[in-house]
C-alpha positions as MATLAB code, in Angstrom:
seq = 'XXXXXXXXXXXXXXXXXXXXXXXXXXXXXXXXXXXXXXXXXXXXXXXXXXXXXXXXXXXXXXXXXXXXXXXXXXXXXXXXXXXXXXXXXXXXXXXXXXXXXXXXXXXXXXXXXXXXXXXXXXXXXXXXXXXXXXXXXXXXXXXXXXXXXXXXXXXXXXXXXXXXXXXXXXXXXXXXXXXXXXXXX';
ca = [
       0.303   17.551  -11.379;
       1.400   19.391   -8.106;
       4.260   21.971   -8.187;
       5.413   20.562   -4.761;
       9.249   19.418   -4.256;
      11.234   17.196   -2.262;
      12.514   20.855   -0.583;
       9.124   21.776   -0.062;
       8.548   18.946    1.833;
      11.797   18.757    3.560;
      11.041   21.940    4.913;
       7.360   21.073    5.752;
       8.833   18.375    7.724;
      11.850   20.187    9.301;
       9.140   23.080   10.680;
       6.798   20.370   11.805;
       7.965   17.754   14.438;
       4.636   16.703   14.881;
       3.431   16.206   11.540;
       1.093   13.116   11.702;
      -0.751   13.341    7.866;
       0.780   14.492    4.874;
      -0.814   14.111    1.258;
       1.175   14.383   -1.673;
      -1.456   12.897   -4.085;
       0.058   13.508   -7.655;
       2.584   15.935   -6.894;
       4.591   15.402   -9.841;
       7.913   16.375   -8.418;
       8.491   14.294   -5.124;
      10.708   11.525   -5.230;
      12.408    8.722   -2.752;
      14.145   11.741   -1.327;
      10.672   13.355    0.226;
      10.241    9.823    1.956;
      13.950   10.208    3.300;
      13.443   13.646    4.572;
       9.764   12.217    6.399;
      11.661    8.843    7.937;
      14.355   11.616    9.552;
      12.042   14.361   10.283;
       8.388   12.976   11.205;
       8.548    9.680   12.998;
       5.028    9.748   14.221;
       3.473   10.500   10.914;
       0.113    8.169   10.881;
      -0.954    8.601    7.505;
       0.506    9.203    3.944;
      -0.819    9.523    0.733;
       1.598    9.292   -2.034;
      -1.155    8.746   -5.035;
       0.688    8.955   -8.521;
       3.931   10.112   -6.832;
       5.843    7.752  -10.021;
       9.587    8.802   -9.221;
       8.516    6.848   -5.493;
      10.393    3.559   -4.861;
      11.414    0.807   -3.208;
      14.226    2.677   -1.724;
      12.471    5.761   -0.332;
       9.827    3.153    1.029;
      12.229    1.409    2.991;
      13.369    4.799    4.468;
      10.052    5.894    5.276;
       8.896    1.999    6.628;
      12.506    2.020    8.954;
      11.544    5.624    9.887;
       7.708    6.014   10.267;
       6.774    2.931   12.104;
       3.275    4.553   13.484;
       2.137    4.272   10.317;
      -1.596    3.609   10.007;
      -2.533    4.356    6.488;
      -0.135    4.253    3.466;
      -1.192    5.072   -0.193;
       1.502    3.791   -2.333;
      -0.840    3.822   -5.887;
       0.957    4.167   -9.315;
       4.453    4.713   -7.433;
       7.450    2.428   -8.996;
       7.545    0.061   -6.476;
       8.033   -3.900   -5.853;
       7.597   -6.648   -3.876;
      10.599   -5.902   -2.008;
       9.148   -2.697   -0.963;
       5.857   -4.329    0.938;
       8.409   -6.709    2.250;
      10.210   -3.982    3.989;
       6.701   -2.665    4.864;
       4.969   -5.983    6.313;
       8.716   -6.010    8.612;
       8.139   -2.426    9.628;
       4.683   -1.091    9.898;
       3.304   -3.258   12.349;
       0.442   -0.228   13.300;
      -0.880   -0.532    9.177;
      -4.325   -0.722    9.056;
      -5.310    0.800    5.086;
      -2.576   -0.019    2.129;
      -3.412    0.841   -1.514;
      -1.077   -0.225   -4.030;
      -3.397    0.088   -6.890;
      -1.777    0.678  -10.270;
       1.648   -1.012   -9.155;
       2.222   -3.614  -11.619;
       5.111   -5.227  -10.391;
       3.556   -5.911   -7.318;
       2.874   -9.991   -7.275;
       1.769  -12.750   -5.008;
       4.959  -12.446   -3.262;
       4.774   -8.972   -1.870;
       1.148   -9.215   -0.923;
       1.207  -12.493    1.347;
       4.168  -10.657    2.854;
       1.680   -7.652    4.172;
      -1.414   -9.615    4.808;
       1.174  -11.984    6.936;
       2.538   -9.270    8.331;
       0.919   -6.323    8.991;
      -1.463   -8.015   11.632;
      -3.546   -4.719   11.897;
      -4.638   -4.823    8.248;
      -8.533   -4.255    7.159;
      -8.467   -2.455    4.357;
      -6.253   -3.150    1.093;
      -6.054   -2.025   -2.583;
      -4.976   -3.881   -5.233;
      -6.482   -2.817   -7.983;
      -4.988   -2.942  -11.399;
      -2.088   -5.482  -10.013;
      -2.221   -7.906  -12.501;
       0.575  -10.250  -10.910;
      -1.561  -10.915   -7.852;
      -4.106  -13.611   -7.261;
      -6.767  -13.993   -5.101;
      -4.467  -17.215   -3.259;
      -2.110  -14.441   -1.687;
      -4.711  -12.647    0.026;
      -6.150  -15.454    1.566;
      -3.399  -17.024    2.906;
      -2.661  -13.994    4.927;
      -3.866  -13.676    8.795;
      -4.525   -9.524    8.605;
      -8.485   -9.355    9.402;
      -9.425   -7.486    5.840;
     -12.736   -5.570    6.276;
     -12.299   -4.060    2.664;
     -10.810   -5.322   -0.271;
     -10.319   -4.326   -3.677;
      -9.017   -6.264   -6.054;
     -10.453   -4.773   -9.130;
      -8.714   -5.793  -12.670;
      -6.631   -8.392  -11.286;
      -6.413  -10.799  -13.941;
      -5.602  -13.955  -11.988;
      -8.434  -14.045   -9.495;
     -10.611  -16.703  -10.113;
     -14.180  -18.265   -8.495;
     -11.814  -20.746   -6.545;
      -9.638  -17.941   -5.351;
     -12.316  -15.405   -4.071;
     -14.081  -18.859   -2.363;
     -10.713  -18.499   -0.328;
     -10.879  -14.814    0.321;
     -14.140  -15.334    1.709;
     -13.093  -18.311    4.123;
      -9.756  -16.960    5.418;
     -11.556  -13.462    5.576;
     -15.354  -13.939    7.044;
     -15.441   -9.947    8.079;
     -15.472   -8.944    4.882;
     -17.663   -6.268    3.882;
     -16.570   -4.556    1.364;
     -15.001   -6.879   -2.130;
     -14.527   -5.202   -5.621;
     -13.895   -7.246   -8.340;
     -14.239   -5.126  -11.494;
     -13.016   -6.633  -14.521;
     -11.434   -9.451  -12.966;
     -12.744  -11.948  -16.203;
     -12.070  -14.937  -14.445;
     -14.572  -14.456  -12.195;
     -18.071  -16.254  -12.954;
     -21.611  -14.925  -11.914;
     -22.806  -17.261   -9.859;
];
């Protein structure tokens, strides 16, 4: 992993007023407070990428949703977060257009509805490897998906991806990798 740490990125942020994209893809050593220090310091920051970021959670998500609302693309994959984190997000980040939550296995039914619900700009969303969501939450959201990955989510089933593909006719772009429940024909 990265060497980067929340001071690192505090003082990114502090230097920067008009920091708009900011990876921190695997860096090791960034927790909630990074997201604290970006919600203060860079309120027009569009894009994030968080990937692997574990010692992430629901609490430094709510800072950053409450802080960065011109969020457009949030990468959230493998970070110890909830439900009650995409709550605070669908509330929030109105402007979200890409969300990947892959990897986050306490992210259920519950959460998801709340984003596709709420984040109205929504077309592209990863879920892979959240085994706690079904296919039913994603299609009884209004965002207009264009890509979707739902890959190794156990619960989807033929009936449920039938429903993606009604409540979602733009689709273009489904994985379903290892989801077992799901037939060939």
């Amino acid at each position: 992993g990265s060497t980067v740490t929340d001071a690192q990125v505090h003082a990114a942020a502090s230097l920067n007023l008009d920091l708009t994209s900011l990876s921190l893809a695997q860096c090791d050593n960034v927790s909630d407070a990074a997201l604290t220090c970006l919600a203060e310091s860079a309120p027009d920051l569009h894009v994030l990428n968080a990937l692997g970021c574990r010692d992430i959670t629901n609490s430094g998500v709510r800072q950053l949703a409450q802080g960065c609302r011109e969020l457009t693309s949030l990468c959230l994959g493998w970070c110890d977060i909830s439900d009650n984190a995409l709550l605070v997000v669908s509330r929030q980040c109105a402007r979200l257009e890409n969300l990947d939550v892959s990897g986050c296995g306490r992210i259920s039914d519950a959460g998801v509805t709340a984003v596709v619900t709420g984040c109205k700009r929504l077309n592209a969303l990863c879920l892979e490897g959240c085994r706690e969501v079904s296919a039913w939450a994603v299609a009884s959201g209004t965002a207009q998906l264009r890509s979707l990955n739902m890959g190794g989510c156990t619960l989807v089933t033929d009936a449920g991806v039938g429903a993606i593909a009604a409540a979602h006719p733009q689709l273009q772009a489904l994985s379903l990798r290892l989801c077992r429940a799901v037939g060939d024909t």
